[in-house]
FIMARDREN-95972 format. One record per residue (C-alpha): x, y, z; residue number from 0; residue in one letter. Coordinates in steps of 0.25 Angstrom, whole numbers, m for minus. Layout:
<atoms>
{px = X	py = Y	pz = Z	resi = NUM	resn = a} $
...
</atoms>
This chain:
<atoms>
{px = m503	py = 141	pz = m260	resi = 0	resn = x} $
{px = m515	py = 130	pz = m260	resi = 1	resn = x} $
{px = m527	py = 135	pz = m262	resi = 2	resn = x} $
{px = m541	py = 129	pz = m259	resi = 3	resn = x} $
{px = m548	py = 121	pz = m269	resi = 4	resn = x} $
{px = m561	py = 131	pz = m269	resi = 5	resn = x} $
{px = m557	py = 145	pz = m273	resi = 6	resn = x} $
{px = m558	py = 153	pz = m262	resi = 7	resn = x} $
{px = m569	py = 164	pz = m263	resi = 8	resn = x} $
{px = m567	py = 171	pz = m250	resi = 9	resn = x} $
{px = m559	py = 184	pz = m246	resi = 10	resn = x} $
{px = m544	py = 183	pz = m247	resi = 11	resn = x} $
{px = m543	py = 192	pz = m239	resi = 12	resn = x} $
{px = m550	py = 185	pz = m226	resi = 13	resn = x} $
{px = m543	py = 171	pz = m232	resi = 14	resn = x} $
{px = m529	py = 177	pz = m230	resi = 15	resn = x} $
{px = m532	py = 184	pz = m217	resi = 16	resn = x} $
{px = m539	py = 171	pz = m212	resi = 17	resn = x} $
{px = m525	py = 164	pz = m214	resi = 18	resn = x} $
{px = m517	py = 174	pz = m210	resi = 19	resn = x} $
{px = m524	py = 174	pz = m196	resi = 20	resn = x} $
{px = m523	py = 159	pz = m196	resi = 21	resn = x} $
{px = m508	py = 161	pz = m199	resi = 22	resn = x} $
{px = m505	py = 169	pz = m187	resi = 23	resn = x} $
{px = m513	py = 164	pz = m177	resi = 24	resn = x} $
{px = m508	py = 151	pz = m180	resi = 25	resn = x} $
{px = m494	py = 153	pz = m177	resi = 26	resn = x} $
{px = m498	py = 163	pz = m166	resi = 27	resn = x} $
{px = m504	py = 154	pz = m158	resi = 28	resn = x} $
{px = m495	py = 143	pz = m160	resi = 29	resn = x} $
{px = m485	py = 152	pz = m155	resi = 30	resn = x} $
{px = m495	py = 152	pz = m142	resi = 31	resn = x} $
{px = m500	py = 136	pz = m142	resi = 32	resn = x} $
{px = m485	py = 134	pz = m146	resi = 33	resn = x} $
{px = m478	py = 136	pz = m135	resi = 34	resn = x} $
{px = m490	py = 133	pz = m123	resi = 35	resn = x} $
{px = m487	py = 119	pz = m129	resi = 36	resn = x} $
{px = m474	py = 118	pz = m128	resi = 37	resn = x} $
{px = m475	py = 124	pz = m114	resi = 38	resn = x} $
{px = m485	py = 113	pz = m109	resi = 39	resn = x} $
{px = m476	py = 100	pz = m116	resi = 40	resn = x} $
{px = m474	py = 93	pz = m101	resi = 41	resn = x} $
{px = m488	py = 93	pz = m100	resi = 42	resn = x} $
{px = m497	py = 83	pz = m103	resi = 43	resn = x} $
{px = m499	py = 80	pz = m120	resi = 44	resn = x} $
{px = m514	py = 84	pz = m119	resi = 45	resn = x} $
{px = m511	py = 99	pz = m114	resi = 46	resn = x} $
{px = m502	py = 103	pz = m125	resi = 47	resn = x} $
{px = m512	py = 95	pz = m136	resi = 48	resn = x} $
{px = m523	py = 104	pz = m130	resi = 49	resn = x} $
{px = m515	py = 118	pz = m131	resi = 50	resn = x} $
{px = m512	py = 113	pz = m145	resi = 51	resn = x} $
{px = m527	py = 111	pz = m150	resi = 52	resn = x} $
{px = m529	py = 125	pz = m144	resi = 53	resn = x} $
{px = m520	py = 131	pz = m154	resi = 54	resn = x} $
{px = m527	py = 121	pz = m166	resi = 55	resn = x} $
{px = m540	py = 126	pz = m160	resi = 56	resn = x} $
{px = m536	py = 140	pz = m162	resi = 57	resn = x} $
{px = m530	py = 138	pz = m176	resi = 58	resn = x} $
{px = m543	py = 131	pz = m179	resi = 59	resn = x} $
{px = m554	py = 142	pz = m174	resi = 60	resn = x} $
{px = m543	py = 153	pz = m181	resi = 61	resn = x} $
{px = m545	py = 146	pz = m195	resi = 62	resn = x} $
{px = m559	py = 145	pz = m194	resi = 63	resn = x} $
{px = m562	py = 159	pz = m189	resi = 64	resn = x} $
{px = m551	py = 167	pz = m198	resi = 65	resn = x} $
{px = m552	py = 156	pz = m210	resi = 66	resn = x} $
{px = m563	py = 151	pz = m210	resi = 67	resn = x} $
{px = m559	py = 136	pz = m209	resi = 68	resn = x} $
{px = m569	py = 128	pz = m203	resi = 69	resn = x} $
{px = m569	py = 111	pz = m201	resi = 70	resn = x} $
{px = m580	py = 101	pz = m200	resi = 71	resn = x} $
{px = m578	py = 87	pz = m196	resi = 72	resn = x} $
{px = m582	py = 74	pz = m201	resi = 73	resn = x} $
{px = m582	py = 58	pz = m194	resi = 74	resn = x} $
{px = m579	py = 63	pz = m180	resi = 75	resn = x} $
{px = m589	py = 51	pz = m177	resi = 76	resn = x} $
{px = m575	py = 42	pz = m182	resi = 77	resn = x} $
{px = m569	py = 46	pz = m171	resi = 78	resn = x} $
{px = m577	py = 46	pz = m159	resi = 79	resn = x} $
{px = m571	py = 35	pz = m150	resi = 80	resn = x} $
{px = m558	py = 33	pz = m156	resi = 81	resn = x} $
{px = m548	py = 37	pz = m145	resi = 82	resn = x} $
{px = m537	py = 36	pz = m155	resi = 83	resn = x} $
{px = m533	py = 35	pz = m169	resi = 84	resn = x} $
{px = m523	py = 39	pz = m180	resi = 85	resn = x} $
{px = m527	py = 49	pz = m190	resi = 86	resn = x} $
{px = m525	py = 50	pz = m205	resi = 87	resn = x} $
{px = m529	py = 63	pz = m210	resi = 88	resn = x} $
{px = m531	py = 71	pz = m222	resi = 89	resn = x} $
{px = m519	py = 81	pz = m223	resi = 90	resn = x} $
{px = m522	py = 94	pz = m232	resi = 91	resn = x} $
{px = m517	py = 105	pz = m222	resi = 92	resn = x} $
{px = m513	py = 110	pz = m209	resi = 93	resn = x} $
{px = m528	py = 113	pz = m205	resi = 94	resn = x} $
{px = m528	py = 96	pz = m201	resi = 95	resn = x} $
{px = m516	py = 97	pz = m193	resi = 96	resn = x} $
{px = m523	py = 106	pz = m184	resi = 97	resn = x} $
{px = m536	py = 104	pz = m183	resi = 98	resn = x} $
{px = m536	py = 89	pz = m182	resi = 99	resn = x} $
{px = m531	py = 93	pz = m168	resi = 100	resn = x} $
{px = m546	py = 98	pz = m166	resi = 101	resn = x} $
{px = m552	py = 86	pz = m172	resi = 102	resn = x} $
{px = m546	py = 74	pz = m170	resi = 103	resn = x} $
{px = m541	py = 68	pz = m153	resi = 104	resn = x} $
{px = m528	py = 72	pz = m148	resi = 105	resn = x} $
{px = m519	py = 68	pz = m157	resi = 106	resn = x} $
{px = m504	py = 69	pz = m164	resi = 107	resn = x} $
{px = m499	py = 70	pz = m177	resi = 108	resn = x} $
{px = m490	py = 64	pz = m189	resi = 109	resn = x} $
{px = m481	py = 79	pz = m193	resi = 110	resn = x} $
{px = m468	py = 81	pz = m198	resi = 111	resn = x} $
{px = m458	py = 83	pz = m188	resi = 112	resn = x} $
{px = m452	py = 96	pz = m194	resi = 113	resn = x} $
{px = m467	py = 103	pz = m189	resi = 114	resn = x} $
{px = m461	py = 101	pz = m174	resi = 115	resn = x} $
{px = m447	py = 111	pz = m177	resi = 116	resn = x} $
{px = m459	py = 124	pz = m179	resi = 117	resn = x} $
{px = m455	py = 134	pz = m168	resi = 118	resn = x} $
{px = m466	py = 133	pz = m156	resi = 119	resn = x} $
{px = m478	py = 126	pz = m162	resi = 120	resn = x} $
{px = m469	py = 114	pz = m168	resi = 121	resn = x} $
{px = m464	py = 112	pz = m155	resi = 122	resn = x} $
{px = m475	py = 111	pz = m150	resi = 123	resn = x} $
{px = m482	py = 102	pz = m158	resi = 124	resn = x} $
{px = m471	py = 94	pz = m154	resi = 125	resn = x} $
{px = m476	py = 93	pz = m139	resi = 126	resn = x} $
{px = m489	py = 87	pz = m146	resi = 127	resn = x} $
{px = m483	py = 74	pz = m149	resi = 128	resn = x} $
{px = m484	py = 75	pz = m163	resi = 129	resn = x} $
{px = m478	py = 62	pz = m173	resi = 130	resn = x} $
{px = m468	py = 71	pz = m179	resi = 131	resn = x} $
{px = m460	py = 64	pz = m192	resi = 132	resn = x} $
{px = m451	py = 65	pz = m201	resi = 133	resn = x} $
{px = m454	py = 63	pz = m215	resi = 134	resn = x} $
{px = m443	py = 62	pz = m222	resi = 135	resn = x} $
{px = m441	py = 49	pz = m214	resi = 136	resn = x} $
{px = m453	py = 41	pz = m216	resi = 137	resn = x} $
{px = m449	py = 29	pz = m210	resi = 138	resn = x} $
{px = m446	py = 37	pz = m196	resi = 139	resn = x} $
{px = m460	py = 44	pz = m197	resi = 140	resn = x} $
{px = m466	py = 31	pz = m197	resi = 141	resn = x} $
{px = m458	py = 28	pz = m186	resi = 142	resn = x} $
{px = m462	py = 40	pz = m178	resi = 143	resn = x} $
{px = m477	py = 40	pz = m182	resi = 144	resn = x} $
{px = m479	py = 25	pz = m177	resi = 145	resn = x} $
{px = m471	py = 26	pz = m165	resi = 146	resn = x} $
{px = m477	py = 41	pz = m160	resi = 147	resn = x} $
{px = m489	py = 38	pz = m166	resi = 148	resn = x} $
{px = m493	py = 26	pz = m159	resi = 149	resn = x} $
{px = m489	py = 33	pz = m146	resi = 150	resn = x} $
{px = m498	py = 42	pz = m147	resi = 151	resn = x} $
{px = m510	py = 33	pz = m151	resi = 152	resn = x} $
{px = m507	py = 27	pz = m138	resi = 153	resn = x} $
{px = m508	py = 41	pz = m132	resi = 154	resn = x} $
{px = m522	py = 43	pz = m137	resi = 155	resn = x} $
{px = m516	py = 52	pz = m148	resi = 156	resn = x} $
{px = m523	py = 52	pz = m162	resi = 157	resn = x} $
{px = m513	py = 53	pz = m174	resi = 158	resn = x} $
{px = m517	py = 62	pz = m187	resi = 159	resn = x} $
{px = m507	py = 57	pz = m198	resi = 160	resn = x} $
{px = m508	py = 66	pz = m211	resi = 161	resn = x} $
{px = m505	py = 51	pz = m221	resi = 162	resn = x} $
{px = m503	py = 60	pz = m233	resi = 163	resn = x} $
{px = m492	py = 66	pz = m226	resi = 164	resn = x} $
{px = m492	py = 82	pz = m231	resi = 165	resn = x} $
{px = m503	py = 92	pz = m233	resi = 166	resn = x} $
{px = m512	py = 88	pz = m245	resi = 167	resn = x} $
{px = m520	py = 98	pz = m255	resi = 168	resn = x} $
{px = m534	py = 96	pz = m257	resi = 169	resn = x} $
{px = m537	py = 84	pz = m265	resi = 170	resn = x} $
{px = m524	py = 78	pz = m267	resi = 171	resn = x} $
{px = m520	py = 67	pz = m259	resi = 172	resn = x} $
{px = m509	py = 61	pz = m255	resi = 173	resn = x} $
{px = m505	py = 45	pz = m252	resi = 174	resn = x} $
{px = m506	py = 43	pz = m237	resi = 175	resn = x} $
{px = m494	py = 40	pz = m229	resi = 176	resn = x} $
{px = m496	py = 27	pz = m220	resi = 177	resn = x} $
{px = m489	py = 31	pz = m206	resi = 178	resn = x} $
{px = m501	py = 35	pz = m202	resi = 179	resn = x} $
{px = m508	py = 20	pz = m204	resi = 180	resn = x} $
{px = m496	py = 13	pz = m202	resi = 181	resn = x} $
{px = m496	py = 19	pz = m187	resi = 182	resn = x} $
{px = m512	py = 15	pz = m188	resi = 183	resn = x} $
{px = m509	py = 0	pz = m190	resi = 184	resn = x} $
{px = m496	py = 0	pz = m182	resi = 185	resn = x} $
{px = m506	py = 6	pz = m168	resi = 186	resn = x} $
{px = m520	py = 0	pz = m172	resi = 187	resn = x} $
{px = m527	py = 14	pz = m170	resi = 188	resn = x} $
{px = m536	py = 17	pz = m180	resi = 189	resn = x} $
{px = m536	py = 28	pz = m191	resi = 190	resn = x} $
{px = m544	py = 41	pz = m194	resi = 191	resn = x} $
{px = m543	py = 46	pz = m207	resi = 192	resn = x} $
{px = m546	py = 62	pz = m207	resi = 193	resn = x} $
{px = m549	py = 69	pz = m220	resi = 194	resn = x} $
{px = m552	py = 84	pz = m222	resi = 195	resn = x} $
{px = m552	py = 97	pz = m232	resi = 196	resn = x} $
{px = m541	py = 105	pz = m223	resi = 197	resn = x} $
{px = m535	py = 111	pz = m237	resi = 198	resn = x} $
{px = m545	py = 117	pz = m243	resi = 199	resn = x} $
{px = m545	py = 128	pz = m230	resi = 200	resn = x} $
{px = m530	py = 125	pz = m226	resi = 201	resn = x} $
{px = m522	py = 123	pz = m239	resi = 202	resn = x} $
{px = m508	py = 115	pz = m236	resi = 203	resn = x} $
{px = m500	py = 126	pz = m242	resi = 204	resn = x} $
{px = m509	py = 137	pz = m240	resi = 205	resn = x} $
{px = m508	py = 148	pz = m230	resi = 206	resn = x} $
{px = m522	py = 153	pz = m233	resi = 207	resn = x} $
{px = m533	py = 145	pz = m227	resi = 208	resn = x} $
{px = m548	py = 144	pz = m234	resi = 209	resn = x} $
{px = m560	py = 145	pz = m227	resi = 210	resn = x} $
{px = m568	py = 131	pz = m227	resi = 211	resn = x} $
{px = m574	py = 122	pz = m221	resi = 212	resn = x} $
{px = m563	py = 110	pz = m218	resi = 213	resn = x} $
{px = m569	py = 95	pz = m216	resi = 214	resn = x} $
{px = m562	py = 84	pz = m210	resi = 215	resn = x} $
{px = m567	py = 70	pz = m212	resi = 216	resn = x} $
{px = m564	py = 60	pz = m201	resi = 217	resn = x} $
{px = m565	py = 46	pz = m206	resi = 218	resn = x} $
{px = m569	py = 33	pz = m200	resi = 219	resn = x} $
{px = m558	py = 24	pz = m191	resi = 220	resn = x} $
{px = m549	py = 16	pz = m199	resi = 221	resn = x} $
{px = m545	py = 4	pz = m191	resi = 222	resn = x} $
{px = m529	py = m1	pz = m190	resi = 223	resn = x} $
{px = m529	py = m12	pz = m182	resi = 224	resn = x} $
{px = m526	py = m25	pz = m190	resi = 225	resn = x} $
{px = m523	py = m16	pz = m203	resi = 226	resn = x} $
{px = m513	py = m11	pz = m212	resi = 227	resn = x} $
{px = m508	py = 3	pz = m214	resi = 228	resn = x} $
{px = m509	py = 3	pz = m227	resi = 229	resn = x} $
{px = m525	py = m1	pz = m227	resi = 230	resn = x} $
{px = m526	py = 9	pz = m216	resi = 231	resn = x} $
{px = m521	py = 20	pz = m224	resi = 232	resn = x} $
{px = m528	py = 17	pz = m237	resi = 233	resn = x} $
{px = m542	py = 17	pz = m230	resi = 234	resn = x} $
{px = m539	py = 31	pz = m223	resi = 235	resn = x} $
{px = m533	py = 36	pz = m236	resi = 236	resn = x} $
{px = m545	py = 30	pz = m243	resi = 237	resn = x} $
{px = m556	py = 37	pz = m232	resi = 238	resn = x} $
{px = m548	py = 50	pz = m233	resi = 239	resn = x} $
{px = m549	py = 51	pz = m248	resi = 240	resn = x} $
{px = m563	py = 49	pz = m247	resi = 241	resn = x} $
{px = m566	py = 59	pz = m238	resi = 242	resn = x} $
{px = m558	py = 70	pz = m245	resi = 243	resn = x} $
{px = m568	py = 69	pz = m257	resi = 244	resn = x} $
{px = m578	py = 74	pz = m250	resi = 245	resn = x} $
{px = m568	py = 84	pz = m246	resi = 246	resn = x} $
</atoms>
């Protein structure tokens, strides 16, 4: 079981009652939000991608009244104005996964496809248009990131790309995947890069969850017109680095 880098000095008892209510009432209410999606498929994207954020909304205020995990944010100036952009974020946790929804404009996400076979709110997520991939065929993925990706660009759809690929631990890093700025330099939209602490509160492998504080860092536009994946990547990889050590 991870465990947070500080020791924590708290009760046990509130920690794992905090987590068991998180537990349930995450699965609970995906059971409801589940299925209302499903139901509302032949209607217009945006209806469903709303009842969805209800259900992050509620996850969200769940974990910060019975955990304690709270969330600032950083360079919301970067951007104001951009209608749409591709994002390459930090990945520590699940916590991202969510609450980017709240943070970040409509958007969809790079996930493996086997997240789309879990009973009621996998099949649901697939109503999302999510860019679901296989991994073990990384020639396909790229395939299916470029072509779904750039879809939905055109749709006014941001893309978060998690470039390391899997959950990472507090202060380990991993070499960035380039699907996501190849798909930058293949569209011409621009790149976000997104750091943040989501594993100190929300562990990768843990089911506890730690009260904090969680910051999220959004950094400046990388532009991708005229420039190669590999200089995009390198100079997101590069900003995110630099913003985790102060993480």
């Amino acid at each position: 079981m991870t465990q947070p880098n500080t020791p924590y000095q708290g009760s046990k008892i509130k920690l794992y009652f905090g987590s068991t209510v998180l537990l349930i009432c995450m699965v609970s209410s995906s059971l409801v939000f589940g299925p209302l999606v499903l139901l509302c498929y032949p209607l217009p994207f945006s209806v469903r991608y709303r009842l969805a954020s209800l259900w992050v909304s509620f996850v969200m205020l769940i974990a910060q009244v019975f955990c304690g995990i709270h969330h600032e944010i950083e360079g919301l100036e970067h951007i104001k104005g951009i209608k749409t952009a591709i994002v390459l974020s930090k990945h520590q946790s699940a916590w991202e996964t969510i609450a980017l929804r709240l943070i970040l404009p409509t958007q969809t996400a790079l996930l493996k496809r086997s997240l789309l076979w879990l009973p009621v709110w996998g099949w649901a997520l697939a109503t999302l248009k999510p860019i679901a991939i296989d991994r073990q065929n990384q020639r396909a993925a790229l395939k299916t990131l470029l072509k779904q990706g750039k879809a939905c660009l055109s749709d006014g759809i941001w893309v978060v790309v998690f470039p390391e690929g899997t959950r990472t631990a507090p202060g380990e890093v991993k070499k960035f995947n380039a699907g996501g700025a190849i798909l930058a330099e293949k569209s011409g939209y621009p790149v976000i890069p997104v750091a943040h602490n989501a594993g100190h509160c929300w562990s990768r492998n843990s089911f506890l969850k730690y009260p904090g504080t969680i910051t999220v860092k959004i950094g400046p536009v990388i532009e991708s017109k005229g420039r190669k994946a590999a200089q995009i990547n390198k100079q997101a990889a590069e900003w995110i680095a630099q913003a985790m050590t102060g993480l």
